[in-house]
DOLOFI-351474 format. One line per field, with one value per residue (C-alpha): x, y, z. Coordinates in Angstrom, 2 decimals, always signed. Example, Ala and Ser with C-alpha at 12.3 -4.5 7.8 and 13.67 -1.06 7.14 Angstrom:
REM DOLOFI-351474
east <- [+12.30/+13.67]
north <- [-4.50/-1.06]
up <- [+7.80/+7.14]
This chain:
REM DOLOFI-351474
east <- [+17.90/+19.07/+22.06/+21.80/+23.59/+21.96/+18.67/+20.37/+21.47/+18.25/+16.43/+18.71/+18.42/+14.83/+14.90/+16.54/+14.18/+10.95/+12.38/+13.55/+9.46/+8.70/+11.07/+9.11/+5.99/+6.69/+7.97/+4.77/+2.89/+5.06/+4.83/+0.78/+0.96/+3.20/+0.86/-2.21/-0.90/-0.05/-3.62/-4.46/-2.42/-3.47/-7.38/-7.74/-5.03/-6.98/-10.20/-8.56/-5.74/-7.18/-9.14/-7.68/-3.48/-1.54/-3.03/-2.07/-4.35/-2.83/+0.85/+0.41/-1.13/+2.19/+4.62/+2.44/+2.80/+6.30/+6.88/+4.95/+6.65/+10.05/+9.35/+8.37/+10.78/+12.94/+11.61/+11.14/+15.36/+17.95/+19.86/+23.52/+23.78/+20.56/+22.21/+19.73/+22.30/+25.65/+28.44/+29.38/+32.93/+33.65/+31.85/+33.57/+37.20/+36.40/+34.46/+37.05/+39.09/+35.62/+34.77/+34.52/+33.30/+29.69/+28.27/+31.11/+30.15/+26.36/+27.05/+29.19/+27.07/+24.20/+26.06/+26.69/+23.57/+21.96/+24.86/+23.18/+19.95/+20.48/+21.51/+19.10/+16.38/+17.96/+17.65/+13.92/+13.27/+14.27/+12.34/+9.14/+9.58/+9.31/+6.71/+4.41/+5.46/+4.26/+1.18/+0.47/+2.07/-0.65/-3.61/-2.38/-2.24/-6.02/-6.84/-5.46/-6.81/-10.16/-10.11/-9.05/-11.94/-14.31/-12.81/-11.20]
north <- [+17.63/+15.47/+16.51/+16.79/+13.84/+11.59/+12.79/+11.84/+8.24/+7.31/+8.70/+6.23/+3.15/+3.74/+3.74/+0.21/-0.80/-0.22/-1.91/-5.12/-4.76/-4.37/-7.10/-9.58/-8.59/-8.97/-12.65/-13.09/-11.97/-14.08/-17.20/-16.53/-16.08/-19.01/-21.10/-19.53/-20.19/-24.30/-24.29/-23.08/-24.92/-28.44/-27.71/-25.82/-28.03/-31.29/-30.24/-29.64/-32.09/-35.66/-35.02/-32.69/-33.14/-30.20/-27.45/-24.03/-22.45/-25.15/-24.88/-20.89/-21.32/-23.69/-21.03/-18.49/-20.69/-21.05/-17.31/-17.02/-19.86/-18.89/-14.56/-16.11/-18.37/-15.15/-13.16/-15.76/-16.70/-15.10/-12.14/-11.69/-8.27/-7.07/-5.14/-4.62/-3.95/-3.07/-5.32/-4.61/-5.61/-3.77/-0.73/-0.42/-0.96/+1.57/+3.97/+3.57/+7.19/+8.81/+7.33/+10.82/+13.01/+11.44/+13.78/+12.97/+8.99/+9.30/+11.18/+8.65/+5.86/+7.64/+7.61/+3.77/+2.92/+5.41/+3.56/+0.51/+1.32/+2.50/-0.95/-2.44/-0.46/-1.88/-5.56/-4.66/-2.82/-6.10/-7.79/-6.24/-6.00/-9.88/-9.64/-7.62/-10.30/-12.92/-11.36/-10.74/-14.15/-15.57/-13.65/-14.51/-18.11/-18.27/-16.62/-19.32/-21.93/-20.28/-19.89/-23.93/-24.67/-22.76/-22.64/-26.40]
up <- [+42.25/+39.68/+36.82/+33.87/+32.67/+35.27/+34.02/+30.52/+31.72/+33.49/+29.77/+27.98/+30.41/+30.28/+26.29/+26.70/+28.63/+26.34/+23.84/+25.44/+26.12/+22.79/+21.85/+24.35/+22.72/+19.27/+20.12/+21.62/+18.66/+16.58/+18.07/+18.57/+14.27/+14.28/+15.54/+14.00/+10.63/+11.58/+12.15/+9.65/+7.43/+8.78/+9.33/+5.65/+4.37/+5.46/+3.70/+0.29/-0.01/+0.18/-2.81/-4.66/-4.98/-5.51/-7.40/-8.08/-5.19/-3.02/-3.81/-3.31/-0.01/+0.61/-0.16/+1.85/+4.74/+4.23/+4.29/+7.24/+9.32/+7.80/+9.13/+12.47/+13.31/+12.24/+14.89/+17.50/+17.26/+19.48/+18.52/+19.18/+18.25/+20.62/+23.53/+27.47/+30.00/+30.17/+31.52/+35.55/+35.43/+31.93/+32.48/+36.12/+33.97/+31.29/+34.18/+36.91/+36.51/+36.44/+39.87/+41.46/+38.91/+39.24/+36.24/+33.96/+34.64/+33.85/+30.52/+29.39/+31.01/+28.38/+25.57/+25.93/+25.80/+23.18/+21.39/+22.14/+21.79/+18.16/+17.48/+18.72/+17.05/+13.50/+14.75/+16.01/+12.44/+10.96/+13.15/+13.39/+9.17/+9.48/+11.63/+8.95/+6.39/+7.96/+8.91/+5.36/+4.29/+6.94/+5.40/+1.61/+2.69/+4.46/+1.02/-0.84/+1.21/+0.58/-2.68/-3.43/-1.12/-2.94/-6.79/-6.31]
């Protein structure tokens, strides 16, 4: 039967471990919207620009793509601060006079990375706030685009 505070370190690694998951997919969502909005930008872009120069509705659908690119690129860059796995040799150094007292080393062990974990749930707050701008940034500029197509 497992202890308490192994129970608590395998609850904390697991923790980490959903959201280095979630991490992967909102980079995947990011760079799908990334490219989503290029497209968009150079098909709606091509109908309007030739003829019309920059207008108002055009130079709004700009900045929307702008925001858009700028939130994705945001989320899709590394992040220092973003914490998975602890360090072998370090965590053996600071763990070594625990080496028999097995419970004592898996609380600890859970504390580290709840530590970590609440770090890395303000980078992915950040993160996944970028994400919903450029979302909307992406929708505002397909509005834009729209709008100098049909108004323009």
């Amino acid at each position: 039967m497992a202890s308490l505070e192994k129970e608590a370190h395998r609850m904390a690694d697991e923790a980490l471990e959903r959201q280095k998951r979630a991490l992967a997919e909102l980079r995947a969502r990011a760079g799908t919207l990334f490219t989503v909005s290029v497209l968009v930008a150079s098909f709606l872009g091509v109908q309007v620009l030739p003829r019309d120069g920059l207008g108002l509705w055009i130079v709004l659908a700009l900045i929307a793509f702008g925001a858009s690119i700028g939130s994705c690129i945001y989320v899709l860059l590394p992040k220092d601060d973003l914490v998975f796995a602890l360090d072998g040799p370090r965590a053996y150094e600071a763990l070594y006079e625990f080496r028999y007292d097995a419970d004592e080393l898996h609380r600890r062990l859970a504390y580290w990375l709840r530590i970590f974990g609440e770090t890395n749930h303000q980078v992915l707050k950040r993160s996944s706030r970028a994400f919903e701008l450029a979302s909307v940034a992406l929708m505002t500029e397909i509005g834009f685009w729209a709008l100098e197509i049909v108004l323009g």
